[in-house]
ZATORLO-190291 format. One record per residue (C-alpha): residue number from 1; residue in three letters; x, y, z. Coordinates in steps of 0.25 Angstrom, whole numbers. Each point is the difference from the previous one (the first is absolute). Example, Ala and Ser with C-alpha at 12.3 -4.5 7.8 and 13.67 -1.06 7.14 Angstrom:
<recs>
+------+------+-------+-------+-------+
| resi | resn |  east | north |    up |
+------+------+-------+-------+-------+
|    1 |  ALA |    49 |   -18 |    31 |
|    2 |  SER |     6 |    14 |    -2 |
+------+------+-------+-------+-------+
</recs>
This chain:
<recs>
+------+------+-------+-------+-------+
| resi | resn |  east | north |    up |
+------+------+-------+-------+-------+
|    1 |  UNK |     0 |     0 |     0 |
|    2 |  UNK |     6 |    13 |    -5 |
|    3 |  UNK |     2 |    10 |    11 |
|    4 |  UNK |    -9 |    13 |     1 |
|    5 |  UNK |     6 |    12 |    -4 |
|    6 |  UNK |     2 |    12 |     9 |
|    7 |  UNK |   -10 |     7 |    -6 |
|    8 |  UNK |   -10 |    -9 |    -1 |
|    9 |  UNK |     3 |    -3 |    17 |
|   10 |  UNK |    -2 |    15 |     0 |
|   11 |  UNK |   -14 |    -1 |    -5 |
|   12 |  UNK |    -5 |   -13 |     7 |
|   13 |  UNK |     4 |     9 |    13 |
|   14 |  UNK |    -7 |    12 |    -5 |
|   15 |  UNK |   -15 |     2 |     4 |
|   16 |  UNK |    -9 |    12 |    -1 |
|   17 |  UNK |    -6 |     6 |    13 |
|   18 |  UNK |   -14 |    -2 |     1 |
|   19 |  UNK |   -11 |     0 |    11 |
|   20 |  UNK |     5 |     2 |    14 |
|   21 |  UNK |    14 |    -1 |    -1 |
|   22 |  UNK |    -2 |    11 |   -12 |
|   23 |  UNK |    -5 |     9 |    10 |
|   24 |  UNK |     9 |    -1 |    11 |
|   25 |  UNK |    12 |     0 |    -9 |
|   26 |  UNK |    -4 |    13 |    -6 |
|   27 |  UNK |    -3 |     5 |    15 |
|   28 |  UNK |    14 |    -1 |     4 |
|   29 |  UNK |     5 |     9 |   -11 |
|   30 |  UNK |    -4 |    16 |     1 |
|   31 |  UNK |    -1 |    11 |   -12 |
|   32 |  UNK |     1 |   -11 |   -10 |
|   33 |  UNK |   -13 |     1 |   -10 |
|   34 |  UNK |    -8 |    -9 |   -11 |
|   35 |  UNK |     3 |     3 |   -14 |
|   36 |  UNK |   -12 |     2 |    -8 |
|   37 |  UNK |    -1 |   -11 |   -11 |
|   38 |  UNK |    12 |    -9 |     7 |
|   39 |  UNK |     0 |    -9 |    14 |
|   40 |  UNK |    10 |     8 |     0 |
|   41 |  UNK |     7 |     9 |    12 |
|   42 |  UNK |     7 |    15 |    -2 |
|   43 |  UNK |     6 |    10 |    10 |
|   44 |  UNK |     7 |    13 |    -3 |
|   45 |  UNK |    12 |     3 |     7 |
|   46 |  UNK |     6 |    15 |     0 |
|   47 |  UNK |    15 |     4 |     3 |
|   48 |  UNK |     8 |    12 |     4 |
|   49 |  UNK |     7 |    -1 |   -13 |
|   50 |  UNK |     5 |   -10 |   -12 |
|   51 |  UNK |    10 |    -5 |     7 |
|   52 |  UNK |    -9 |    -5 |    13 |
|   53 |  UNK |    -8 |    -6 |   -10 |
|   54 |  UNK |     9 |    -7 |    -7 |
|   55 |  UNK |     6 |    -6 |    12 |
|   56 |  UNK |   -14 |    -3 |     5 |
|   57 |  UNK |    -1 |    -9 |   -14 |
|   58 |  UNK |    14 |    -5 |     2 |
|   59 |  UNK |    -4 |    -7 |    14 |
|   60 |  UNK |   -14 |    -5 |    -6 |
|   61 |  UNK |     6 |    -4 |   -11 |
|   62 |  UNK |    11 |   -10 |    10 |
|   63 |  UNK |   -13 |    -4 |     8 |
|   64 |  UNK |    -7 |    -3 |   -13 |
|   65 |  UNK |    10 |   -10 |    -7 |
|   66 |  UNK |     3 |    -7 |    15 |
|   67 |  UNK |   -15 |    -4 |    -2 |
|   68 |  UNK |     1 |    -2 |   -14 |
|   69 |  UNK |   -12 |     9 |    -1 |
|   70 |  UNK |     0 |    13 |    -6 |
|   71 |  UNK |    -8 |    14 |    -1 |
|   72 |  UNK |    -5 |     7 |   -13 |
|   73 |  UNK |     4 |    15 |     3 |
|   74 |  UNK |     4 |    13 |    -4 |
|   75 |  UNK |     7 |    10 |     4 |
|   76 |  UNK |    -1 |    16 |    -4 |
|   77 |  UNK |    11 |     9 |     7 |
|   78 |  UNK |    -6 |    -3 |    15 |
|   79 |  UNK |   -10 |    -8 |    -3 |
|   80 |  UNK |    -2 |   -14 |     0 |
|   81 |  UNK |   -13 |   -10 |    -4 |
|   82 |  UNK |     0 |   -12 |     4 |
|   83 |  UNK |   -13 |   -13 |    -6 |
|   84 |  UNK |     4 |   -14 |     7 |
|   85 |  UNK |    -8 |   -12 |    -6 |
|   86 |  UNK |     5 |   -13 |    -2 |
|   87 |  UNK |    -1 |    -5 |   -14 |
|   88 |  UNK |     1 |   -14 |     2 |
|   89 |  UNK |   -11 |     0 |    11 |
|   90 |  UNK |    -9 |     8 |    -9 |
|   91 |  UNK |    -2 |    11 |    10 |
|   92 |  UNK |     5 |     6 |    15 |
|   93 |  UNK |     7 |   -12 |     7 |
|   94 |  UNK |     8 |    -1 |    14 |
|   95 |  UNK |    12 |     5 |    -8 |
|   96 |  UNK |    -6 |    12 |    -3 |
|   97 |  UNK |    -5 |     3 |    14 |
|   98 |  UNK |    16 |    -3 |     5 |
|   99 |  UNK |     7 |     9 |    -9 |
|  100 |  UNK |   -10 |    10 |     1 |
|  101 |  UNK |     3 |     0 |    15 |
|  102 |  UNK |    14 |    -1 |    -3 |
|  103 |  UNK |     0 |    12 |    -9 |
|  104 |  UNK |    -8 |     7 |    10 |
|  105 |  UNK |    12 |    -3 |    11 |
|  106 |  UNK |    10 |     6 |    -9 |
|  107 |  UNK |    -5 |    12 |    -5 |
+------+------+-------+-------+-------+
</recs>
């Protein structure tokens, strides 16, 4: 028997929130809102200058490849947006609520 790749371990692990577990999970994360037409989170985050918000990207972005999970963003001067959803799972998922809170502990 062939050995599953890592990808396809990634998705067998990888279940969209629903119900009760949803709603507690997106409880433990403050300022964070829906996107309309997506199951889909964003959050804008606002900075002295460039150089705070590249440095605020720089440390989500280490975060982000440690859990192999990783934002859709952009970033204007001292502005950055930030939509979490995790493809595989077809929506928000643990990971999401984890980085979000992650993201929120280094900005």
């Amino acid at each position: 028997m062939r050995q599953a790749s890592r990808q396809q371990r990634r998705e067998q692990m990888t279940a969209k929130l629903a119900g009760k577990a949803r709603t507690q999970a997106l409880a433990s994360i403050k300022g964070w809102k829906k996107v309309r037409g997506r199951d889909a989170l964003q959050k804008s985050f606002r900075f002295a200058d460039f150089n705070e918000a590249w440095g605020f990207m720089t440390r989500v972005a280490m975060a982000a490849e440690k859990a192999d999970h990783h934002p859709e963003w952009s970033n204007v001067y001292n502005k950055v947006e930030i939509v979490l959803s995790t493809h595989d799972a077809g929506g928000l998922s643990e990971k999401d609520v984890a980085l979000a809170k992650v993201i929120d502990s280094v900005a």
